[in-house]
C-alpha positions in Angstrom: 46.8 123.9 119.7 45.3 124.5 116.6 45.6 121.3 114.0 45.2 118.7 117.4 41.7 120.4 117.2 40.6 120.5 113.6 42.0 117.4 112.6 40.7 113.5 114.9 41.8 110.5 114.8 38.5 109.4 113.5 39.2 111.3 110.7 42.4 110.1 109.2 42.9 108.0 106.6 45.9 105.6 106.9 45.8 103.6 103.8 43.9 105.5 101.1 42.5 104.0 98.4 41.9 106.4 95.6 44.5 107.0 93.0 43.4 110.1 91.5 41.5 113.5 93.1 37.9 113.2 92.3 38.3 109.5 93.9 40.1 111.1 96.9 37.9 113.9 97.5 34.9 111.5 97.4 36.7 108.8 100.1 37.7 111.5 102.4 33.9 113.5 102.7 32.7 109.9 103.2 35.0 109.9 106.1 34.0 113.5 107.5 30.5 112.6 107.2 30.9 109.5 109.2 31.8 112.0 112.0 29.8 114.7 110.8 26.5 113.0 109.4 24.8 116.1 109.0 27.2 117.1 106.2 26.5 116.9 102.2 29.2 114.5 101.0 28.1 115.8 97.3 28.2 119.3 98.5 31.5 118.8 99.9 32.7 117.3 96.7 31.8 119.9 94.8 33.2 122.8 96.1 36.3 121.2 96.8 36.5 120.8 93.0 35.6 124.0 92.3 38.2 125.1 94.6 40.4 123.4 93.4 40.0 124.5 89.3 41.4 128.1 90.4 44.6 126.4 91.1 45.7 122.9 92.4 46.5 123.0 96.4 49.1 120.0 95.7 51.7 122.5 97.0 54.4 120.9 97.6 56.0 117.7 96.8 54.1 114.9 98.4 51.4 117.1 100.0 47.8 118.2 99.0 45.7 120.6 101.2 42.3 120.9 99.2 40.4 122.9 101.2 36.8 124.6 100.6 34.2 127.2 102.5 31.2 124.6 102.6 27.8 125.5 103.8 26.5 123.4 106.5 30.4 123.2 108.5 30.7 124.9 111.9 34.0 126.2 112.5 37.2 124.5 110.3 37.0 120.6 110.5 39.5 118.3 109.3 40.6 114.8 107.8 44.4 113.5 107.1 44.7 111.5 103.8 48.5 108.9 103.6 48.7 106.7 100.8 51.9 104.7 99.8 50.8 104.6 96.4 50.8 107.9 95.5 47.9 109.9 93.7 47.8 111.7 90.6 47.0 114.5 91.5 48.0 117.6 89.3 50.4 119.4 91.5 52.6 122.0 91.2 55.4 119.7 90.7 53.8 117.6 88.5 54.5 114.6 91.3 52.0 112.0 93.2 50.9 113.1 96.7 51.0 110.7 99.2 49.8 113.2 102.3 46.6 114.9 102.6 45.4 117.3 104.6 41.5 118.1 103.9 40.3 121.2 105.6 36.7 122.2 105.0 35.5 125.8 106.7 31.8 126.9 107.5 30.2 130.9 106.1 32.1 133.3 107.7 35.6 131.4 108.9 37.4 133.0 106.7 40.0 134.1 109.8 40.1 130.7 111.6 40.3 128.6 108.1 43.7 130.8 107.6 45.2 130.5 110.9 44.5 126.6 110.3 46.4 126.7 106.9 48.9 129.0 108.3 50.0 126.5 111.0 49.5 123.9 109.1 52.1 125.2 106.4 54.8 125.9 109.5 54.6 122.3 110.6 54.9 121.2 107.3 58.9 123.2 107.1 59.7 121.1 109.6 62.6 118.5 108.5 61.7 115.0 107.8 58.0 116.0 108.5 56.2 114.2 105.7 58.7 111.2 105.6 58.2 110.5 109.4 54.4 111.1 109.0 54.5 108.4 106.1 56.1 106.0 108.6 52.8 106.3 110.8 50.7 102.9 110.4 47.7 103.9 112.6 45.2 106.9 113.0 45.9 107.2 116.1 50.2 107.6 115.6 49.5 110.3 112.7 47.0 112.0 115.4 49.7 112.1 118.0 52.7 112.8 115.5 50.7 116.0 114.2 50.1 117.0 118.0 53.5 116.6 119.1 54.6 118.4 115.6 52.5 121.4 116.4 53.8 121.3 120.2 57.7 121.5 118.7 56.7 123.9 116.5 54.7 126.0 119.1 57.8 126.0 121.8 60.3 127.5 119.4 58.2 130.2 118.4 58.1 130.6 122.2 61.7 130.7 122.6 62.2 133.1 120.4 
């Protein structure tokens, strides 16, 4: 299991409160550093934004999966963002995001930071994925939903 080990329950977000990126990229490192205090919450910050001005990671309607190589990270760490507000965020589609997924990867995890997007991109073709994952009201049911997500997705693949 891949995303049950990158992303905790103490770091999700179930009730954002930012309404536009810099805000949100600013509340979620606040959150990764509360697990993570030896992180730079600046740091993080910043190269999230310059990540993202190559090209938005709002990829698909509803979702946003900034993600950055920071210095200072071991391994690929994780925090889930849900608003029912919406954010402006810039995407693709031009429409608010409302799920987050924040993925921040240490020098040299190039391979694992991949794998993580990779998997997290196949859970998110599941049907009805981001509107049952918007019905979660607790850190710990969009913990368990993304677990048992990756689980469905990891016994067809078996089947196959």
């Amino acid at each position: 299991m891949i995303l049950g080990q990158i992303f905790s329950e103490k770091t999700v977000i179930v009730n954002l409160e930012s309404t536009e990126k810099d805000e949100l990229f600013e509340e979620m490192a606040v959150k990764l550093q509360s697990l993570y205090p030896e992180l730079d919450r600046a740091k993080i910050v910043a190269d999230l934004t310059e990540r993202e001005e190559k090209m938005t990671t709002g990829i698909m309607h509803s979702v946003a999966i900034p993600h950055a190589v920071v210095s200072g990270v071991k391994g690929t760490i994780g925090a889930i963002g849900i608003t029912q507000n919406g954010i402006d965020y810039d995407s693709l589609d031009k429409a608010p995001v409302y799920v987050v997924f924040m993925l921040l990867a240490g020098d040299g995890e190039t391979e694992s930071h991949i794998q993580v997007l990779k998997q997290l991109a196949t859970v998110l073709q599941i049907p009805n994925f981001v509107k049952d994952l918007l019905e979660c009201r607790t850190a710990s049911q969009v913990y368990n939903f993304i677990c048992k997500s990756e689980e469905y997705i990891c016994e067809g693949s078996s089947k196959a």
